[in-house]
PyMOL Python script that loads the backbone (N, CA, C, O; Angstrom):
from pymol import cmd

cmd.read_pdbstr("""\
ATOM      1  N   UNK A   1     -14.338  14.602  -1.455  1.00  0.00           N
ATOM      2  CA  UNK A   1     -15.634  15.256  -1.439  1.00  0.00           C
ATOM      3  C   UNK A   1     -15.998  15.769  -2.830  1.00  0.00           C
ATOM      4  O   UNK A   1     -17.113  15.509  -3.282  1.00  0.00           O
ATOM      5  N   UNK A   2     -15.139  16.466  -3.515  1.00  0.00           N
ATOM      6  CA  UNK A   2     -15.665  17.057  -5.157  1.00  0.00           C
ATOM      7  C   UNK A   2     -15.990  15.855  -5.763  1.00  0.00           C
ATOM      8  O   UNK A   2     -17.036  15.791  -6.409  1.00  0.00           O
ATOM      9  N   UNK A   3     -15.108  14.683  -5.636  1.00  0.00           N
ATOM     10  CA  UNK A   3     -15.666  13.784  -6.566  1.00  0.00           C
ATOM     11  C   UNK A   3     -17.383  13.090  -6.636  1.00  0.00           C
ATOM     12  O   UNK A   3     -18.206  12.620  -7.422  1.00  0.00           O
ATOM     13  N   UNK A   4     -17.184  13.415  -5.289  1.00  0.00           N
ATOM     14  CA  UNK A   4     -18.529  12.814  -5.156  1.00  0.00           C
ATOM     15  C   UNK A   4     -19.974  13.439  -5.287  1.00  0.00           C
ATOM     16  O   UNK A   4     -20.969  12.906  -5.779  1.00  0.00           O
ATOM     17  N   UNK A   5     -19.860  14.614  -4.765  1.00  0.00           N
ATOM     18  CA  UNK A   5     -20.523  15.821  -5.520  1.00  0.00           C
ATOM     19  C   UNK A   5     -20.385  16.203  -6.878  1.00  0.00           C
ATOM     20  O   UNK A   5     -21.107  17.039  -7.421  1.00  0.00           O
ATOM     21  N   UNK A   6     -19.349  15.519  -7.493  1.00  0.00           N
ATOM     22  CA  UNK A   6     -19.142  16.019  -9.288  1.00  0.00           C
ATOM     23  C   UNK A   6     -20.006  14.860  -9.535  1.00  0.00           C
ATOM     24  O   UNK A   6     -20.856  15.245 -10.338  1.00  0.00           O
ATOM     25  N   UNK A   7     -20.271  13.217  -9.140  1.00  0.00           N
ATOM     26  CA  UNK A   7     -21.170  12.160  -9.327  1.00  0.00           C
ATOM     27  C   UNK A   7     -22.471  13.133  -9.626  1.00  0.00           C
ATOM     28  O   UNK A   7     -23.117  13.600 -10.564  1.00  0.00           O
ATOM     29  N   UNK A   8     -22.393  13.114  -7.801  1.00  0.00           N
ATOM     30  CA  UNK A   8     -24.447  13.674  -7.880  1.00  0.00           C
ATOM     31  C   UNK A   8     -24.347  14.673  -8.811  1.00  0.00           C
ATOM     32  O   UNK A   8     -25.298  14.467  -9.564  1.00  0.00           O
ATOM     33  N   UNK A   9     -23.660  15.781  -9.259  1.00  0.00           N
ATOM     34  CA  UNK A   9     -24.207  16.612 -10.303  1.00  0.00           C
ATOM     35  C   UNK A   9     -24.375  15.731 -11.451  1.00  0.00           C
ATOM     36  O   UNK A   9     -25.493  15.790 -11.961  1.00  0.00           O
ATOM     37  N   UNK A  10     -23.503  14.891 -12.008  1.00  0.00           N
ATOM     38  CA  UNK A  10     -23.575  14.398 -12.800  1.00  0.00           C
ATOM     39  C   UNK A  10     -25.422  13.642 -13.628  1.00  0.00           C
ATOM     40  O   UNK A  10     -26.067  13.642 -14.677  1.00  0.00           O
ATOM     41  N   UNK A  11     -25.462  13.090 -12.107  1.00  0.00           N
ATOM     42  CA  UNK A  11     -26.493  12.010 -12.526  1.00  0.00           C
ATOM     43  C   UNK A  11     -27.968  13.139 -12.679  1.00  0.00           C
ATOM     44  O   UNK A  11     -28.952  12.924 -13.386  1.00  0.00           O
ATOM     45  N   UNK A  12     -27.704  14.466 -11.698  1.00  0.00           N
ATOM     46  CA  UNK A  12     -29.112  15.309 -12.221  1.00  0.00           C
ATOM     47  C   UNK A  12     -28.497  16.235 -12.863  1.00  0.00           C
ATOM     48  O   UNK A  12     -27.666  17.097 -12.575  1.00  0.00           O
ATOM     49  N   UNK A  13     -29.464  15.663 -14.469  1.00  0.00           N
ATOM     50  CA  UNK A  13     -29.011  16.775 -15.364  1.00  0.00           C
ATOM     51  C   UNK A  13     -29.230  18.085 -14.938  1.00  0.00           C
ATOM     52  O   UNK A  13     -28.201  18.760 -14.932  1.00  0.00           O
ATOM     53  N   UNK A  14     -30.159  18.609 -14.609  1.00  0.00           N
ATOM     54  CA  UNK A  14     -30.992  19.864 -13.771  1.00  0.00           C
ATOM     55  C   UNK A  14     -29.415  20.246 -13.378  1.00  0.00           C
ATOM     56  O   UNK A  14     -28.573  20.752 -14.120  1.00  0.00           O
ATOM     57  N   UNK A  15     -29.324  19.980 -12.447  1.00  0.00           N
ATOM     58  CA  UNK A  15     -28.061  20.381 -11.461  1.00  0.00           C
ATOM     59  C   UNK A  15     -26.441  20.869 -12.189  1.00  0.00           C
ATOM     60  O   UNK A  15     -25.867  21.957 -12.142  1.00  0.00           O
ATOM     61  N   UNK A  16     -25.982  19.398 -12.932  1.00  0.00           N
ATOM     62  CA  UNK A  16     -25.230  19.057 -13.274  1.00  0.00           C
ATOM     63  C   UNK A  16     -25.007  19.868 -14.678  1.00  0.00           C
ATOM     64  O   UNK A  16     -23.924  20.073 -15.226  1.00  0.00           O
ATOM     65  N   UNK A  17     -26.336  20.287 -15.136  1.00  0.00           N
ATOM     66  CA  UNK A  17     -25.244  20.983 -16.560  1.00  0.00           C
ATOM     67  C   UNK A  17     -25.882  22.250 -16.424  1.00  0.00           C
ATOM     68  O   UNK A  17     -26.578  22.435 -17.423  1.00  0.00           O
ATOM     69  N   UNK A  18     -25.949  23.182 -15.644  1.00  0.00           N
ATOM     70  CA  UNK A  18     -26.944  24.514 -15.719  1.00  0.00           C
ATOM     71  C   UNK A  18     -25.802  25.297 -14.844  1.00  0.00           C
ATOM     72  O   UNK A  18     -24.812  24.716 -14.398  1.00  0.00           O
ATOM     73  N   UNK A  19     -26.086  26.792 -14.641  1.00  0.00           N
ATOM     74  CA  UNK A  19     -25.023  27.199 -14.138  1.00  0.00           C
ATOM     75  C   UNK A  19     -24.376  27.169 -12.355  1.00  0.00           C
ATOM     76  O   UNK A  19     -23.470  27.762 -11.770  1.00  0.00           O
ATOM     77  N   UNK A  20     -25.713  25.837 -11.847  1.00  0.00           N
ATOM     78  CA  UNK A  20     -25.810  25.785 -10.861  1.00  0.00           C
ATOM     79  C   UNK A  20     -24.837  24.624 -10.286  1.00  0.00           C
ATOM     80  O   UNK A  20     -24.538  24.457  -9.104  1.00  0.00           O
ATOM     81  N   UNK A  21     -24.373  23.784 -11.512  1.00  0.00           N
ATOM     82  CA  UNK A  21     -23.783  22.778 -11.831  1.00  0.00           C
ATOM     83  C   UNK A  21     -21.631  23.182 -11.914  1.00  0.00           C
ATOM     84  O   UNK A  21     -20.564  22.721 -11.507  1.00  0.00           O
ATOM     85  N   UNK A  22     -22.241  24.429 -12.811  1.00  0.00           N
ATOM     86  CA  UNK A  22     -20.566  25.368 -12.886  1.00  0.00           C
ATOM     87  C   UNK A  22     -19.828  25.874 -11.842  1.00  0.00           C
ATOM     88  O   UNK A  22     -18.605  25.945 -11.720  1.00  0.00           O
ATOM     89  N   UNK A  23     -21.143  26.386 -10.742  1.00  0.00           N
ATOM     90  CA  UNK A  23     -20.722  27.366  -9.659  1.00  0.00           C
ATOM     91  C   UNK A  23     -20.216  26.606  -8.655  1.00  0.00           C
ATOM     92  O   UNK A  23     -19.320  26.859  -7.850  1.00  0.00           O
ATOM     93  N   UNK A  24     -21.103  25.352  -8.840  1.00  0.00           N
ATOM     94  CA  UNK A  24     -20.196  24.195  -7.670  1.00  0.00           C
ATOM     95  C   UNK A  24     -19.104  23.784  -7.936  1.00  0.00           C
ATOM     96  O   UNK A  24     -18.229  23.804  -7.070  1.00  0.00           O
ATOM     97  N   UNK A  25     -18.824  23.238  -9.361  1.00  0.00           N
ATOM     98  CA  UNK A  25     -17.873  22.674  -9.689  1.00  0.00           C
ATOM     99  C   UNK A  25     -16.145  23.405  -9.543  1.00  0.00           C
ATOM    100  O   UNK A  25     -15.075  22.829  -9.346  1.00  0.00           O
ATOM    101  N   UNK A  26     -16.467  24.933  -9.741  1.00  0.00           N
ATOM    102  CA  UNK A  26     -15.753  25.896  -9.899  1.00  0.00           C
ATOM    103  C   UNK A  26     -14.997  25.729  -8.590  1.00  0.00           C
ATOM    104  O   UNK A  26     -13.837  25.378  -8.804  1.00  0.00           O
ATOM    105  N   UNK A  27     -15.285  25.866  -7.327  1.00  0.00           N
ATOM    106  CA  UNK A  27     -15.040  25.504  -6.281  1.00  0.00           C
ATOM    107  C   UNK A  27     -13.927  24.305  -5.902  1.00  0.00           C
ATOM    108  O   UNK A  27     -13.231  24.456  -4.898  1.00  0.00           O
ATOM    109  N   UNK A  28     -13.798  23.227  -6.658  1.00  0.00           N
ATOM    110  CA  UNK A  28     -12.560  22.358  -6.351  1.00  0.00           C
ATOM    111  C   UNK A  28     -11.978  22.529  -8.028  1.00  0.00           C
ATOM    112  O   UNK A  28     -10.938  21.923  -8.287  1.00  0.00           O
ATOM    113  N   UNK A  29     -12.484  23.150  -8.886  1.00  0.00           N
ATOM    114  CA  UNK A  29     -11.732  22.903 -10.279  1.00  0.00           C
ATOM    115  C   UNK A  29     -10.053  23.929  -9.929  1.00  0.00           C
ATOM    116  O   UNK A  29      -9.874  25.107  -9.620  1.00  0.00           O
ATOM    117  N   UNK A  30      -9.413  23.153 -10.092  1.00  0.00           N
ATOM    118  CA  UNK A  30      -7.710  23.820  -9.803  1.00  0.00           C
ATOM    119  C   UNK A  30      -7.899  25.058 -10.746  1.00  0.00           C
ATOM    120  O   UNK A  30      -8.913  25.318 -11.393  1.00  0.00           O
ATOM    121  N   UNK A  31      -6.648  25.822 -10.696  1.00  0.00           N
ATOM    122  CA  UNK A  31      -6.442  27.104 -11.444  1.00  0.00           C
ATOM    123  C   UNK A  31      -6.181  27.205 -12.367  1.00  0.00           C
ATOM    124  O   UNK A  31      -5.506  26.226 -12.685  1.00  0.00           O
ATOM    125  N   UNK A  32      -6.336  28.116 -13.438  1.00  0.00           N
ATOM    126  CA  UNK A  32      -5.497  28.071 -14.838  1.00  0.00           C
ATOM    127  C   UNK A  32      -4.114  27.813 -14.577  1.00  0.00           C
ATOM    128  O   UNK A  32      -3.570  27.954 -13.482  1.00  0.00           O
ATOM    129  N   UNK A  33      -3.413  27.316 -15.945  1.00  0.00           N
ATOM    130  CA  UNK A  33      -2.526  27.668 -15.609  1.00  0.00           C
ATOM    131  C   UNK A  33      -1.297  28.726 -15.969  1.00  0.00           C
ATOM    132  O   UNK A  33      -1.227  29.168 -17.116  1.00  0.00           O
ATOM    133  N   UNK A  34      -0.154  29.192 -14.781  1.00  0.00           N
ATOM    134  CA  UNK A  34       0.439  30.733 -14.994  1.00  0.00           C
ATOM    135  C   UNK A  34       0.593  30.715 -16.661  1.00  0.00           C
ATOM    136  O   UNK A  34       0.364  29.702 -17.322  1.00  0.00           O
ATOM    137  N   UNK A  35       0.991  31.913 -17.203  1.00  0.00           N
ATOM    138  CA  UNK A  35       1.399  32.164 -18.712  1.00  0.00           C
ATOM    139  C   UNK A  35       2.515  31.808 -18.313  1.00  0.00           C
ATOM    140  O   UNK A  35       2.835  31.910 -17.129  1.00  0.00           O
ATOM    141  N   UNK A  36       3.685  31.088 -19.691  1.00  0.00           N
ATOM    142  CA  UNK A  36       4.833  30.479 -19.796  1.00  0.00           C
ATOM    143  C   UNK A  36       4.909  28.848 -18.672  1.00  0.00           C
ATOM    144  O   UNK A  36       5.914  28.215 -18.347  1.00  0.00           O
ATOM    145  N   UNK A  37       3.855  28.652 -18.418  1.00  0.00           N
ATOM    146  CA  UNK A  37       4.018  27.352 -17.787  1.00  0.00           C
ATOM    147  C   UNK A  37       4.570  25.703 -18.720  1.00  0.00           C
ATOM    148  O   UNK A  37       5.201  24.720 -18.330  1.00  0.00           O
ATOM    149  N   UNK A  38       4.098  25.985 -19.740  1.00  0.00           N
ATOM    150  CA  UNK A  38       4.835  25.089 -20.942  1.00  0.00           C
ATOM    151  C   UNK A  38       6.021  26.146 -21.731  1.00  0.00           C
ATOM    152  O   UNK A  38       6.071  26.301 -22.951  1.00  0.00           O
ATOM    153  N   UNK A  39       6.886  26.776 -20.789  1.00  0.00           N
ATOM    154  CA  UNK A  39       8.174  27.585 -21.542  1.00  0.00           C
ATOM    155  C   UNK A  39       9.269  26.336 -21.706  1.00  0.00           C
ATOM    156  O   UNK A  39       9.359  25.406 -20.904  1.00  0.00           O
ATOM    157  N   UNK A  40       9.842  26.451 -22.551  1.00  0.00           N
ATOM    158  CA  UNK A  40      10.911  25.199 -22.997  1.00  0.00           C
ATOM    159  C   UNK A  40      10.387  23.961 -23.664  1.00  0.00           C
ATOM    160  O   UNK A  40      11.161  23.078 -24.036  1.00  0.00           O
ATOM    161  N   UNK A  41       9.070  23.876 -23.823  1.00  0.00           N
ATOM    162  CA  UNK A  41       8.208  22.297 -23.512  1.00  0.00           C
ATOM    163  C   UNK A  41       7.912  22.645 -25.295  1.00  0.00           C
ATOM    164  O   UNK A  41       7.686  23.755 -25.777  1.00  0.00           O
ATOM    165  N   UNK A  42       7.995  21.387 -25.998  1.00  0.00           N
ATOM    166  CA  UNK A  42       7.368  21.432 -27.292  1.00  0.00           C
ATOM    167  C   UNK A  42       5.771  20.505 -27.571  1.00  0.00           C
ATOM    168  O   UNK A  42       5.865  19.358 -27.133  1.00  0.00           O
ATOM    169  N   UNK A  43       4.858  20.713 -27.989  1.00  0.00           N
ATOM    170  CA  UNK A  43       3.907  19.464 -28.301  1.00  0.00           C
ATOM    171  C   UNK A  43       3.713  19.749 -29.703  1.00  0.00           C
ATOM    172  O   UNK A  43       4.087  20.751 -30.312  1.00  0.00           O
ATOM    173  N   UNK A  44       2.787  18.279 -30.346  1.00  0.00           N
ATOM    174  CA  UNK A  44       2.998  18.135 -31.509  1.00  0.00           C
ATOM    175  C   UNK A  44       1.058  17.869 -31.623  1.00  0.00           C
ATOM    176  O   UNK A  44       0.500  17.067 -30.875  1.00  0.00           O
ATOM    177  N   UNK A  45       0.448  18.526 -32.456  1.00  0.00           N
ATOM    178  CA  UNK A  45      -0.850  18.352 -32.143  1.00  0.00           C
ATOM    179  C   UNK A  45      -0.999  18.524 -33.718  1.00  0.00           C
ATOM    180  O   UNK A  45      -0.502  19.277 -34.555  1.00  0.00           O
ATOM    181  N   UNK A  46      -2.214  17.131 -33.738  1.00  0.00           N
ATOM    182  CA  UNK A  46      -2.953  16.753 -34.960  1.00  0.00           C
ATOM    183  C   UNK A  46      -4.229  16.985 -35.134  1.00  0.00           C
ATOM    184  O   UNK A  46      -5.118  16.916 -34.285  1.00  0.00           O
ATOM    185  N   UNK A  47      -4.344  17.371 -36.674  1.00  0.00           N
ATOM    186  CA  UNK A  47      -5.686  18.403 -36.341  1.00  0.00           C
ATOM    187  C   UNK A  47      -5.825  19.424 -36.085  1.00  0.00           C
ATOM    188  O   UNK A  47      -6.974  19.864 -36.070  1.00  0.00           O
ATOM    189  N   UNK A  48      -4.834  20.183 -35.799  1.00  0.00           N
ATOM    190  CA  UNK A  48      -4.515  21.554 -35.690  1.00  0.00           C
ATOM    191  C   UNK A  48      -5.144  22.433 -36.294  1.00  0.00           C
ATOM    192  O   UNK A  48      -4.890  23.557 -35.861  1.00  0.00           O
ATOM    193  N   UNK A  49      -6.116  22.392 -37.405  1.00  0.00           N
ATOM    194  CA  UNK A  49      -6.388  23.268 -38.567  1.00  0.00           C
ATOM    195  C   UNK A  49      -7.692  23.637 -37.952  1.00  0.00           C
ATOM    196  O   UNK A  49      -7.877  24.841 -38.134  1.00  0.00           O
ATOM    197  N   UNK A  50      -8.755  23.036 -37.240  1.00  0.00           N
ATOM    198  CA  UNK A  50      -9.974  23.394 -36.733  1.00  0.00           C
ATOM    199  C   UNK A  50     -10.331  22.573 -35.456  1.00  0.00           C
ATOM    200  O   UNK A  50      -9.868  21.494 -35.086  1.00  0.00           O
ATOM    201  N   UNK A  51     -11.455  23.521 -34.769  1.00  0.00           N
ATOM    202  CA  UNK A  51     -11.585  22.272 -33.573  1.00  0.00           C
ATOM    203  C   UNK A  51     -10.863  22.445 -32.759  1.00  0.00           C
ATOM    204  O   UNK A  51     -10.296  23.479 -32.408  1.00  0.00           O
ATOM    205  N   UNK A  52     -10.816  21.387 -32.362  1.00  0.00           N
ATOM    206  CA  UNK A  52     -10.071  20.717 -30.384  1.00  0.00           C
ATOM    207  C   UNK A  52      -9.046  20.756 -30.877  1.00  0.00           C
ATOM    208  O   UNK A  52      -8.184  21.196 -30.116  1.00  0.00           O
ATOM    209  N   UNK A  53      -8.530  20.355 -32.337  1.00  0.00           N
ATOM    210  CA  UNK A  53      -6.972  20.428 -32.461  1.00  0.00           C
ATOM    211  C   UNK A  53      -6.203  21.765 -32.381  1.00  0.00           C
ATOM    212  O   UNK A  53      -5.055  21.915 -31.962  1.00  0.00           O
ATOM    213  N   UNK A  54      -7.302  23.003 -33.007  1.00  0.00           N
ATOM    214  CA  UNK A  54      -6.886  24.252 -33.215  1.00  0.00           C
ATOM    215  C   UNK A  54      -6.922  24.727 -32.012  1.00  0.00           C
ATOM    216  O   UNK A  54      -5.769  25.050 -31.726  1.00  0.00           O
ATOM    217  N   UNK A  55      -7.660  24.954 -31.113  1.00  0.00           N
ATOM    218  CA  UNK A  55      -7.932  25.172 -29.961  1.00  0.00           C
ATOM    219  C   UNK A  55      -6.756  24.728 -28.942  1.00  0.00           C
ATOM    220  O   UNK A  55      -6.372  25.651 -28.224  1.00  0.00           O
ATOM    221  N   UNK A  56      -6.204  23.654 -28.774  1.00  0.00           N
ATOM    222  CA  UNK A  56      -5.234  23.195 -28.016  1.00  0.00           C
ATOM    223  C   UNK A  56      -3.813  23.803 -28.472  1.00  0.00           C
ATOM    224  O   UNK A  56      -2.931  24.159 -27.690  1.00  0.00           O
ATOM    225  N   UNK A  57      -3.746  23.860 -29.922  1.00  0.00           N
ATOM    226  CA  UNK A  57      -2.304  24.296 -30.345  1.00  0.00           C
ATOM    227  C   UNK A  57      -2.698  25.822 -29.852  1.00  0.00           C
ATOM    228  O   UNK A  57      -1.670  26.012 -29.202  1.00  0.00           O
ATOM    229  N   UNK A  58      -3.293  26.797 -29.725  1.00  0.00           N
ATOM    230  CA  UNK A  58      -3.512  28.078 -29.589  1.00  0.00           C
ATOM    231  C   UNK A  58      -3.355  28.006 -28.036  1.00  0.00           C
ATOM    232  O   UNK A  58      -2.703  28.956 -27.604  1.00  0.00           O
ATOM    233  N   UNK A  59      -3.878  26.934 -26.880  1.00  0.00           N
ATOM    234  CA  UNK A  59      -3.783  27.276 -25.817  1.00  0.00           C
ATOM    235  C   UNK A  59      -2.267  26.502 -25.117  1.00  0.00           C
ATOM    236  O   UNK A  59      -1.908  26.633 -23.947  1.00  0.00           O
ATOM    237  N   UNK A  60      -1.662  25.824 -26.018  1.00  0.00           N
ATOM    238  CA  UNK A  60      -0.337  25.621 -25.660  1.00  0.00           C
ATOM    239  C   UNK A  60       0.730  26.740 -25.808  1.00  0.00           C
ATOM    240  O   UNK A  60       1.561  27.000 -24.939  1.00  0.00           O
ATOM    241  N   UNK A  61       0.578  27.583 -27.399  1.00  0.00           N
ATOM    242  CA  UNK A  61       1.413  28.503 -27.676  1.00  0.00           C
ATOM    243  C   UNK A  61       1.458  29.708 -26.688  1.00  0.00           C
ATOM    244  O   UNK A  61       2.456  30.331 -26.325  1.00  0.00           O
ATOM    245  N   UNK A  62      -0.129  29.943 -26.257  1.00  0.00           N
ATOM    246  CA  UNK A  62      -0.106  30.869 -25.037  1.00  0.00           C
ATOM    247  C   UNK A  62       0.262  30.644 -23.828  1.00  0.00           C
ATOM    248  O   UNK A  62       0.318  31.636 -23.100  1.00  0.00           O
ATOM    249  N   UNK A  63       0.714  28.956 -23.083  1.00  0.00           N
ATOM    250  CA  UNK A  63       1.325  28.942 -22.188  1.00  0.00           C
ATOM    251  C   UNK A  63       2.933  29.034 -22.737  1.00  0.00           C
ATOM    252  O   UNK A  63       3.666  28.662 -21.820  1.00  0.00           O
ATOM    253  N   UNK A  64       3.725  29.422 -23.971  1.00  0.00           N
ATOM    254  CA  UNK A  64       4.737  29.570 -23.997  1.00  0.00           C
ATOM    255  C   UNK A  64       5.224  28.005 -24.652  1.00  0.00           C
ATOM    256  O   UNK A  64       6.380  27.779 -24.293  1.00  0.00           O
ATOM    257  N   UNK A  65       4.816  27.196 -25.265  1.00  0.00           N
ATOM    258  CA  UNK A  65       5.405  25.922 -25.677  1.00  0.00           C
ATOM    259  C   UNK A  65       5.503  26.300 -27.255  1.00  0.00           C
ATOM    260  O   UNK A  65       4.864  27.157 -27.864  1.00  0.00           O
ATOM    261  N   UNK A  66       6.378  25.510 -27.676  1.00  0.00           N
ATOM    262  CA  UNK A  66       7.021  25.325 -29.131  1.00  0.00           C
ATOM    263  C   UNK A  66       5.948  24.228 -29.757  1.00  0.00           C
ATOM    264  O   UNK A  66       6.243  23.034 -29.798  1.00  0.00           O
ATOM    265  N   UNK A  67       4.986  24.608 -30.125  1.00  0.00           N
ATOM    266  CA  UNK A  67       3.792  24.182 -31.344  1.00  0.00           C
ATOM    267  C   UNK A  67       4.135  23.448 -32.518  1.00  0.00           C
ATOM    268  O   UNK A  67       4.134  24.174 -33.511  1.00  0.00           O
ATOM    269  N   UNK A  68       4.462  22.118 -32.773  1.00  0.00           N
ATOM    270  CA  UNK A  68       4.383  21.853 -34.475  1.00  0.00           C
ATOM    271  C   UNK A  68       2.964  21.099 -34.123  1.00  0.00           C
ATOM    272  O   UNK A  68       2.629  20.300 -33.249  1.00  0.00           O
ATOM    273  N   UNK A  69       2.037  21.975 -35.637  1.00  0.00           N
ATOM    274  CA  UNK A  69       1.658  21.409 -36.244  1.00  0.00           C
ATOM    275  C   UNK A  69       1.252  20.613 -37.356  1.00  0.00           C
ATOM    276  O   UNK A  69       2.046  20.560 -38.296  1.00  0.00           O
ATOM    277  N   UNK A  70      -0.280  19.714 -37.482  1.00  0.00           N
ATOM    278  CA  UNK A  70       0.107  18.349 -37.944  1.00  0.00           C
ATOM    279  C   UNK A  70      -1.408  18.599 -38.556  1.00  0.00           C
ATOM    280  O   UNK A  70      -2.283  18.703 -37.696  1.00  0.00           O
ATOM    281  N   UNK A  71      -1.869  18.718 -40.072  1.00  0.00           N
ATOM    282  CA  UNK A  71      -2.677  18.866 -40.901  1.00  0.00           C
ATOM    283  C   UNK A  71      -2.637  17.969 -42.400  1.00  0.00           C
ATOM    284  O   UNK A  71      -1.658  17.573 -43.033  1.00  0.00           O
ATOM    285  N   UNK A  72      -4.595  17.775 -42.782  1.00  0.00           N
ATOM    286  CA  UNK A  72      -4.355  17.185 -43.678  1.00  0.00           C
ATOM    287  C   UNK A  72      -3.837  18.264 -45.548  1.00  0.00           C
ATOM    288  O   UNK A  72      -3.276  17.974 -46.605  1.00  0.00           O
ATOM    289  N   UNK A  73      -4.405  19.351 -45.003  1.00  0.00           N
ATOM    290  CA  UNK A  73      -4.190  20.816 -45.843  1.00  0.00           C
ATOM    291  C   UNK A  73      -2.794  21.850 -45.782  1.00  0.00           C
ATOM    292  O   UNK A  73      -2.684  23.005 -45.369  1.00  0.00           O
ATOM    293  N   UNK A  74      -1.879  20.988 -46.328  1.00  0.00           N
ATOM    294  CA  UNK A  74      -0.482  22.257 -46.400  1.00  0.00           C
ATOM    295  C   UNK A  74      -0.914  23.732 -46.302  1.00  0.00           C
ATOM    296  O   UNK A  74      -0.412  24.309 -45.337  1.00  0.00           O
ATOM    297  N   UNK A  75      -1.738  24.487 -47.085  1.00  0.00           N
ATOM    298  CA  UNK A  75      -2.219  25.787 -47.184  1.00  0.00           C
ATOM    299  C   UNK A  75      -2.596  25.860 -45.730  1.00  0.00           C
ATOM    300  O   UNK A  75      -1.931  26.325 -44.804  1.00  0.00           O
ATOM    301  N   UNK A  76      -3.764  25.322 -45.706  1.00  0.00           N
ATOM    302  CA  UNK A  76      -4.520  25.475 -43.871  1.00  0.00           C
ATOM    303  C   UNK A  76      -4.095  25.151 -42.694  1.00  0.00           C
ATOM    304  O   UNK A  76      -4.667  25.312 -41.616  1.00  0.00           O
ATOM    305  N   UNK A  77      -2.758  24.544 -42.983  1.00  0.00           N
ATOM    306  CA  UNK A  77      -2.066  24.095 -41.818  1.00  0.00           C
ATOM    307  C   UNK A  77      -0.815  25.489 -41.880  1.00  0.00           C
ATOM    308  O   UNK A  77      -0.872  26.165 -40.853  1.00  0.00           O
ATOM    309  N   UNK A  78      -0.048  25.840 -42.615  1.00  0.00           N
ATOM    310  CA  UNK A  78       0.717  27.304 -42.498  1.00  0.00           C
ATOM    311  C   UNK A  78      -0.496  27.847 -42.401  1.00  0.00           C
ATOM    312  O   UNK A  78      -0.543  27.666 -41.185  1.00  0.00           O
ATOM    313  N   UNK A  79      -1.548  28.372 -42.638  1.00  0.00           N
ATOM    314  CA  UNK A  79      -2.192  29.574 -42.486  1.00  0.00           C
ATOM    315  C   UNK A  79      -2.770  29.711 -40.728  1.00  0.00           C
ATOM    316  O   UNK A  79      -2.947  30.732 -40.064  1.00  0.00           O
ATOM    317  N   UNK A  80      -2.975  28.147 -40.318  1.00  0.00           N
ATOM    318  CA  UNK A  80      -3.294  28.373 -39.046  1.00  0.00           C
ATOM    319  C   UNK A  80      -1.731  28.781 -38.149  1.00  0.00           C
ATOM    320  O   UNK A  80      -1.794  29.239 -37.008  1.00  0.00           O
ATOM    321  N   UNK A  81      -1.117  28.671 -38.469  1.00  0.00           N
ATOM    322  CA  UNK A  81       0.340  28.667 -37.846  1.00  0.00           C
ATOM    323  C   UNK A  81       0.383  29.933 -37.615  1.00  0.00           C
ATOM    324  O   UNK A  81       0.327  30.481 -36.514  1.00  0.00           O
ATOM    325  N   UNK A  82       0.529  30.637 -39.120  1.00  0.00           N
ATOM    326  CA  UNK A  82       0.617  32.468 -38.975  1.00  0.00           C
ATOM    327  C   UNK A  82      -0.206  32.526 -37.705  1.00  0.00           C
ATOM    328  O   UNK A  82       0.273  32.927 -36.645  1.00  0.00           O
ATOM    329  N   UNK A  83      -1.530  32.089 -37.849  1.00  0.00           N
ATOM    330  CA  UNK A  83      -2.423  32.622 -36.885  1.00  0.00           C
ATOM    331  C   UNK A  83      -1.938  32.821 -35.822  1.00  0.00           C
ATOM    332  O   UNK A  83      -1.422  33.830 -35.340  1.00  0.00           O
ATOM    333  N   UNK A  84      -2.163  31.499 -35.309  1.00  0.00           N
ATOM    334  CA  UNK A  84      -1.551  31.019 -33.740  1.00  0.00           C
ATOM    335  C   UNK A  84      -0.050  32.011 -33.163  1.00  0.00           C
ATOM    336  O   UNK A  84       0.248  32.386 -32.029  1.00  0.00           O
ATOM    337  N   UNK A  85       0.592  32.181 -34.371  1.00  0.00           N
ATOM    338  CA  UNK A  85       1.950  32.738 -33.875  1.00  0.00           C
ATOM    339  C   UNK A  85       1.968  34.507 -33.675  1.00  0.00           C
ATOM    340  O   UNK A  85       2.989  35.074 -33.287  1.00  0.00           O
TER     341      UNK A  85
END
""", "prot")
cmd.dss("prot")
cmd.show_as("cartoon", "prot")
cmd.util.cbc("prot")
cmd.orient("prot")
């Protein structure tokens, strides 16, 4: 059933991207997940320095995973690290 209702939102933009679109979707979207759910787990993420790359290494370290990252800027790649850590 979500899938098919995630279609029809899809195809009306109206629906599909407004908050009328969220409130449905919210409804079969699974749960976050617990803190330490990546405990023991390492990933290796490129791009790390800004963006989807920075963003993902920050939301891995907060489920508890061992972070290397992978930049074209030595300086900006330790400086995001401090961050993240």
């Amino acid at each position: 059933l979500g899938a098919a209702v995630d279609t029809v939102l899809d195809r009306s933009v109206i629906l599909g991207y407004t908050n009328v679109g969220s409130r449905l979707r919210r409804l079969w979207w699974p749960a976050d997940a617990p803190p330490n759910a990546m405990a023991g787990k390492r990933g290796v993420v490129t791009g790390a320095t800004a963006g989807i790359g920075l963003a993902m290494a920050e939301s891995f370290a907060r489920l508890g995973a061992t972070v290397h990252l992978l930049g074209r800027d030595d300086a900006k790649t330790r400086r995001c690290a401090g961050e993240i850590r």
